[in-house]
Structure formats: C-alpha cells, structure tokens
N, C-alpha and C positions, 0 to 999 in steps of 0.2 A: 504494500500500500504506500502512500505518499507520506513521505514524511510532515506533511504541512494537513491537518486533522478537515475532513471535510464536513459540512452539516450533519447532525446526526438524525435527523429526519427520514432521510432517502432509507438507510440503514435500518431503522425502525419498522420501517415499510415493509421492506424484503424479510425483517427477521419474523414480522406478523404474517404475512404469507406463507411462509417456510414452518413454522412452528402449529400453525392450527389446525390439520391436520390431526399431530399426535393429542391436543385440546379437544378434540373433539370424538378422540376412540371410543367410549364408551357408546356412545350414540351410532359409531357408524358400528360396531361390532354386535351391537343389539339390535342394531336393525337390519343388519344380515342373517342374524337368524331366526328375525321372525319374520319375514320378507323373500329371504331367499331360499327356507327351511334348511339353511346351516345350525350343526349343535354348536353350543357354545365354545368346544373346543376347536371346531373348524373357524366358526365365526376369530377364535382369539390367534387362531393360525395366519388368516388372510389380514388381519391387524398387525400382525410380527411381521408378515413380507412387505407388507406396507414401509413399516420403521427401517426394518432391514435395507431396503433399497435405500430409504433415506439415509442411512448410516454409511453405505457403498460411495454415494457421491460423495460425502462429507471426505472418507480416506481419500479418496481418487483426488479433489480437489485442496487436500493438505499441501502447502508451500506452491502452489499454483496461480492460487489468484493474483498474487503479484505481479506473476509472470502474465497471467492473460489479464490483469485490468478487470475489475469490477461487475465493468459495466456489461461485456460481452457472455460470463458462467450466468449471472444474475436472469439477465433475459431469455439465455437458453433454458434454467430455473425452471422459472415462471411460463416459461411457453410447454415444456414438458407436463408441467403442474397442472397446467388448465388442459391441457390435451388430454390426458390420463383419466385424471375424475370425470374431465367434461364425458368421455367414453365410458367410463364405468358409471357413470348416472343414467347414460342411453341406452343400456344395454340390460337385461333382465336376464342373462347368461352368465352363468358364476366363471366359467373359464375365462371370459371376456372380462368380466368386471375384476378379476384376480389381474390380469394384464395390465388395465387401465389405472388397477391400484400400484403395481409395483411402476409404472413407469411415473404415474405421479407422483410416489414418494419420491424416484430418482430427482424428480423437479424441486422437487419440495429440499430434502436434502442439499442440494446445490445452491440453491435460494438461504439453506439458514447457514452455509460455511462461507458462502460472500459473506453475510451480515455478519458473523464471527470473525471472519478476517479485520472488519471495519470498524467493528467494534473495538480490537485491542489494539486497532493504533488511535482511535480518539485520546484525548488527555486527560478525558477520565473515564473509562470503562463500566465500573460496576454503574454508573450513572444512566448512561446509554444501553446497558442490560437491563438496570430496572424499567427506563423507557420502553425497552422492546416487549419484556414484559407484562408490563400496563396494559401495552395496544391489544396482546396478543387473549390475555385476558375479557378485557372488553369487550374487542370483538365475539370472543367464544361463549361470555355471557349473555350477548345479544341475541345469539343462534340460540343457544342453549331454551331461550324462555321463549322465541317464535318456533321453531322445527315445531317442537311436538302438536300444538295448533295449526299445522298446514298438513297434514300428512306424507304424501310423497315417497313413502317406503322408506329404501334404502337409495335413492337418488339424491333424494333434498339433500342431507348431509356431503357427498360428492360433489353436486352441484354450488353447492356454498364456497367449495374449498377456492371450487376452479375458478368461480368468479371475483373470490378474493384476487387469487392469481394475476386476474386481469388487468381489476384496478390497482393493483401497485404495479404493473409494468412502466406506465409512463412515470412513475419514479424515480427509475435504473437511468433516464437522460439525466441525473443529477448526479450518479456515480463516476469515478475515473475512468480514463480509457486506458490500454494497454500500455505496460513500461516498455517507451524505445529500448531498440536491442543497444549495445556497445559498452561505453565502460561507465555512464550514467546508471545502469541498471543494476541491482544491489547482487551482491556474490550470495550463492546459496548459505553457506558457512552451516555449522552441524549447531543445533538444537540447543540453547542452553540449559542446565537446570535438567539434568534428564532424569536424575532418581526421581525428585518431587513430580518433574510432571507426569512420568510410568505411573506413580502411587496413585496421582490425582483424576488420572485417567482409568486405570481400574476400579477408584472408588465410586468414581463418578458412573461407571457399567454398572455396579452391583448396586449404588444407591437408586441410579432411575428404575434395574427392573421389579426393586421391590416396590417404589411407586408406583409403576404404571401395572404392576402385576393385578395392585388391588384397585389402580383407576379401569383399567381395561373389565373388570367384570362387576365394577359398582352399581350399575343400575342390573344385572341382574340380581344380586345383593335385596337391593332395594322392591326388585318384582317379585322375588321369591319366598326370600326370608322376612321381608317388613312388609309386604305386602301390599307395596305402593301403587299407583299407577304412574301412568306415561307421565303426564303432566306436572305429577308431584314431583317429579324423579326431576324432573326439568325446572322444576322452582327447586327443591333443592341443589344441583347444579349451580345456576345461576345465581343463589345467596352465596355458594361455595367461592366463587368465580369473583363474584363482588368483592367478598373477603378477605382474596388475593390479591386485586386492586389496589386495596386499603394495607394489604401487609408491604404491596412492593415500593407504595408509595412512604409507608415509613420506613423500609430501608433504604428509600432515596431520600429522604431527607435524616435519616442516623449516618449513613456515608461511612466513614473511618472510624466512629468517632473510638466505639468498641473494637477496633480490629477486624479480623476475619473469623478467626480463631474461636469468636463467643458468639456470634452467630451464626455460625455454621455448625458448632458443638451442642449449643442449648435446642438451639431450632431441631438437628433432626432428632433429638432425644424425644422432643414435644410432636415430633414425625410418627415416629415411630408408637407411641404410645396412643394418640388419634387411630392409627392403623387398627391398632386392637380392639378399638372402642367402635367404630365405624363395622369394622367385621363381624364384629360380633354383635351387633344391634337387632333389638327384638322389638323396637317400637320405631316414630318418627320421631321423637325426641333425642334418640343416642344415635340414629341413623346421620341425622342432619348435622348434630353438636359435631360429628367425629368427621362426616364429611368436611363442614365448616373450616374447624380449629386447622384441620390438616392442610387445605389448600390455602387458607390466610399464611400457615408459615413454609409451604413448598416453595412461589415462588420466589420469596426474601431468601432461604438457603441455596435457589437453584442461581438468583442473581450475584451473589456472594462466590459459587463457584463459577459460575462464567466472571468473572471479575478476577478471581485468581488466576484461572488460567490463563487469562489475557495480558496479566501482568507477568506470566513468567517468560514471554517474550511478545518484542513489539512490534515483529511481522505477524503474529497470527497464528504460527502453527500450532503453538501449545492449546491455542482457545480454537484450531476447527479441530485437533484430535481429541482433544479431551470432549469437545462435542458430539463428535462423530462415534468413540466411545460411551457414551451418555446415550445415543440414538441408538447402540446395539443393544445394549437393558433396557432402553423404551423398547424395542422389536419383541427382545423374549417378555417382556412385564406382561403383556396379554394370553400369551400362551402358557409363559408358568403360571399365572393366576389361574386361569380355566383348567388346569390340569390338575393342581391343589388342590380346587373347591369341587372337583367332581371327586376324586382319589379323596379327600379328606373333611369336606365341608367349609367352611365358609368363616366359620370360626378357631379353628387349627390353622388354616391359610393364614389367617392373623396372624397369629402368634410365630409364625414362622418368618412370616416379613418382618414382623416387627424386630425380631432378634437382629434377622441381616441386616435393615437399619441399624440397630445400634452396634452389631459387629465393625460396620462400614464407617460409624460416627469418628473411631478414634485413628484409625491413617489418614482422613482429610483435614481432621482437625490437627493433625500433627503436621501435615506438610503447611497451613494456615499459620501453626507458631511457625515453623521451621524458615517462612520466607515472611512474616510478620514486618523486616523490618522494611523491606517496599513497599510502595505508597499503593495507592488505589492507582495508581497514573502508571503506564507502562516509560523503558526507556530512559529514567532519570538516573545521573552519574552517581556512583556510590562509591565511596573508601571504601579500601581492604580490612573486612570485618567491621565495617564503622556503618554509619546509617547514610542515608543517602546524602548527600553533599545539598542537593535542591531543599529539600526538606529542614537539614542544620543549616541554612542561612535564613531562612523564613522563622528560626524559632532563636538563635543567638544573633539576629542583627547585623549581619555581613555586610562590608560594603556593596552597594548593587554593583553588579558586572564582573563581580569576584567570584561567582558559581554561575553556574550555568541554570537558566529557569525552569522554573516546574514541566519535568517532562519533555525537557531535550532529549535527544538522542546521543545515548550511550558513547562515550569517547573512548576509545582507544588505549592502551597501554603498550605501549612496545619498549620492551629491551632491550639495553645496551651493552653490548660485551667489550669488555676493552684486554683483547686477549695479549697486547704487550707489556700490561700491569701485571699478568699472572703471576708469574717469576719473583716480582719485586716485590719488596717490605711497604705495603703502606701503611702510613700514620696518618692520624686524623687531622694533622696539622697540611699534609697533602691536597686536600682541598679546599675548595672557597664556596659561595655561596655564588648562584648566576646575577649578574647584575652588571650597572655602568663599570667599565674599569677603573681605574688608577686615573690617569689622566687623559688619556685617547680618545674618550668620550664613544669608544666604542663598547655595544655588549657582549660579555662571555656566555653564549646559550651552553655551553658547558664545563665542567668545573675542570681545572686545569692540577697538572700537579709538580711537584717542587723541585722534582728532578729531570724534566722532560728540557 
C-alpha cells in the first residue's frame, strides 16, 4: 500500500461487503435447509465452502495487493461476489447454488484482504477496524429485522449479499492503483515478528471457529430448543447486532487507553461464558441475554485483533493472514457446530466451545503483552528494547523534528564494520562524538580514531 494513508471510507466499504456474508450465516444456512431440504449438517457444510473459498483468496492475495494496487483485487472482489450469490439466489438447484456460493465467497474473501491490507497501513488501524465493523454490523442488523418479513427462501439472503456487492463497487474508484514496476516499488523483505504473528494467527482459527460454530446453528438453537419463531429469531439477531454497534463503538472510542492485552483477555472470557448461556437456553430470556452479551463483546475482541495484526506489520500481510486464518475457523465454525449438536446436543456443544475459547484466550493474550509496547498505529521507529521513539516524544517533551511522527515508516539500521580496527587496542578515548569539527567548520558523520 502507499505509504501516505488514504480515506478510510473506500476501505470501510469493501471491508462491509467482504464480511456480510459470514454476518449473515445463520440465516443463509437455515434457510437452506428449510428451502432446499438440506439437514443441518449439509446446510452447515455449504456455509464452511462458503468461508472456505473466502479464506483461499484471502492466502492467495497475502503480500499481493501491493503489488496489484487496491483498486484492481477489490473490483475483481466485488464482481465475483455479486456474480456468485446473484447465481445462487436464481437458481433453486443445490449443485448450482453450492457453485454460486463458493465463487462468491472467493469474491467476498478478496474484497475483505484488500480492506485488511488498507486497513494496516492507515495511522490508526484498530480505529478503521472498529469502523468497518460498525458498517458491517448495521448493515447485517438491517437484513436481519427485514428478510424474515419478505420471505424469498433461500434467495433473499444471497440476493442481499450480491447487491451489497454492487453498491460499494463505485467505491474501489477511491482506492490506489497498481505500484509502478522499478526501484520505486517496495522489496518483498520476509515477514516481521513471525513467532507472535504464527500464535496470533492460529489463535485467531481456533477463536473464530468456536464463534461461528455456535453463530452458524443459533437460530436452529432458537427453532428447536427455545422454540422460537422466524421472526423472533430475527429480533433477536438484530438487538444482538445493535449491541455490537454499541460494543464496537466503545472500543473506538477506549482506543489504547487499556492496551490490547485486557481486552482481548476479559472480552473473550465474557465470550466464552455467553457461549454456554446462549447454548444452553431453555427460554427467550437466557436465549436473547446470551445471544446479546456475546455479540456486544465479539466484535470489540475481533476489532482488537484485526488491530494487532495490522500492527505487526505495515504492508498488511500479518493482518490478510491472520485474517484469512480467522476465515478458515469461520469455514469449519458451521460444520463443527452442526456436527456437535447432532453427535451431542446443543448444550454439550457449549461447553465444548466455550472451553476452546478460553483455551485460545491465553496465547492471544500473551502475544497482546508480548508486542504491548506498539502503538495502535503501524510503522513507528522504536529503540532496541525501549518503546517506540514516536510515542517517548509525545509523552517527555522532545524537541519537534527530533523523532520522527506518529506512524512514520520504520527506518532503517544498518551496520558498520570497521574490519581495520579488528586487530587494534581500542580505548574509549578513540573516539568523539559526530558533530562541527575543530575549526574546519566541516562535519565528522563518523567518529574518527586516534591512531589512524
């Protein structure tokens, strides 16, 4: 991406397009099989090749977008996206609609690693996560409370996605275009940070698919066990969804102030425990409370870790992998759900997600301390074991133009060998500090020594 941070609007667009989809599984996988006489477990199958495909482009498009520009993945996206649903809402053939679903995710997937690329070179990330968030939210609570009032099967939901699709295309004319080829164009260079970000990216698989394990079969939950209808299932949703709104919006305005580290730790504890309450609910009061509580604090944990990832590097690729590993636990979260709660019921399924939540809570929380002392802002210079340099002038008073600003790009270290010193005795008296000389008025940019 460009080093100089473009609107975070355009971004927001694509990353709402790209994400509603998995926002909307529940709906489209109960409406496959009561519409298309899929069991639940097929129905939670054709939801995992869904995620799956979107998981395919996300890898395929890791350390790419840079190289193709924005503007060009994004549109191919979104044209794939509305192609695919718009097909599988026309079509009332499960092989066809299985087609139409995996090539849409492919759209879908490619649409949300642009916006993750874009994301982690803004100058403030978790900021522009929580935005995309919000949108994505909103939008899905809007669907959420009109679908089950219009009927439409299993198309509506399909149809929704594609037309999202549509209208954020004219968007993507706001994004970059391709970086010219030559020596303008930034070197691949190998990955920083690669223990934390492996940890943060397996955590991130194993925390979405115990998410979407028990999001993908909630409203059966709700139709079978609490005995809901369509409609309630979809007002609760919708208060769910609103609730999210309100959590992502106070983690955009909490920001740093806690760290990563305590909301990402407390949150999914508070995850996990919703999990079992929700699962195991026998009225519409614990069904709703557990739905509720749960998706108020998914998205502020899931904004937190799109936030860290994108701070462990400021091209992007830590935030499309760790994304695109996020999209493989979205893929299986519907299939292992459906397979639990047939093999074991509904309530055991809890309890088993909830554990991997909190299993999963303590390597993201530890990689959270572990890079702690980075800002929320990718790319800012940091001393050797010391905290960032942009950060210690804004907090002890630095001259301006003595560090470099909030979320420059990373400078450089290179070493010097001075292999005809090897040999010889030095003393500390050997050198000087760089500056004006003696009298010459000229500068020594390096320190000279006493016997040379």
């Amino acid at each position: 991406m460009s080093s100089r941070p473009r609107a975070a609007w355009p971004l927001v667009a694509v990353f709402t397009a790209g994400y509603l989809a998995s926002y909307l599984l529940p709906t489209i996988v109960g409406r496959l099989s009561v519409y298309l006489g899929l069991s639940p477990a097929q129905g939670g199958l054709v939801g995992s090749a869904l995620l799956l495909s979107s998981a395919c482009a996300g890898f395929c498009l890791a350390g790419r977008v840079e190289t193709y520009g924005p503007r060009r993945p994004a549109r191919i996206g979104l044209t794939l996206a509305a192609l695919g649903y718009g097909c599988a809402a026309l079509t009332g053939s499960v092989p066809l609609v299985v087609m139409g679903v995996v090539v849409g995710g492919f759209g879908s997937g490619a649409a949300t690693a642009v916006a993750a690329a874009g994301i982690a070179a803004q100058r403030d990330p978790h900021r522009t996560s929580s935005l995309g968030l919000l949108s994505v939210s909103a939008t899905a609570g809007l669907l959420y409370l009109t679908i089950p009032h219009l009927g439409g099967g299993h198309r509506l939901p399909f149809a929704s996605i594609a037309v999202a699709a549509l209208l954020v295309w004219p968007a993507t004319s706001r994004l970059g275009g391709a970086v010219p080829a030559g020596p303008a164009a930034p070197a691949a260079g190998r990955l920083p940070h690669r223990r934390s970000g492996l940890v943060l990216a397996g955590g991130m698989l194993v925390w979405s698919m115990a998410q979407n394990a028990l999001w993908g079969v909630s409203s059966r939950i709700g139709i079978v066990q609490v005995g809901l209808s369509e409609v309630s299932i979809g007002a609760v949703f919708a208060a769910a969804l609103g609730a999210g709104l309100l959590g992502v919006m106070g983690a955009g305005l909490l920001g740093a102030r806690l760290g990563r580290a305590v909301p990402i730790g407390l949150g999914t504890v508070i995850i996990a425990v919703m999990i079992v309450v929700s699962s195991s609910a026998g009225g519409l009061g614990s069904f709703a409370t557990g739905e509720i509580v749960w998706n108020t604090f998914y998205p502020v944990v899931l904004s937190y870790l799109i936030g860290l990832a994108a701070s462990l590097d400021v091209r992007g690729r830590w935030a499309v992998l760790a994304g695109s590993a996020s999209s493989v636990g979205v893929a299986c979260g519907p299939l292992l759900g459906s397979v639990l709660s047939e093999a074991s019921g509904y309530r055991v399924m809890g309890l088993i997600l909830g554990a991997m939540t909190l299993l999963v809570a303590v390597p993201v929380t530890a990689v959270a301390l572990h890079t702690g002392g980075r800002p929320l802002v990718p790319g800012s210079v940091r001393r050797r074991g010391g905290a960032p340099a942009a950060l210690l002038a804004v907090t002890t008073g630095a001259v301006p133009g003595a560090v470099p600003r909030l979320g420059a790009p990373e400078q450089a270290v290179t070493e010097l060998s001075l292999p005809e010193l090897r040999r010889r005795r030095l003393v500390r008296s050997a050198f000087r500090t760089a500056g004006p000389a003696g009298g010459d008025g000229q500068s020594n940019a390096y320190a000279s020594t006493s016997d040379r």
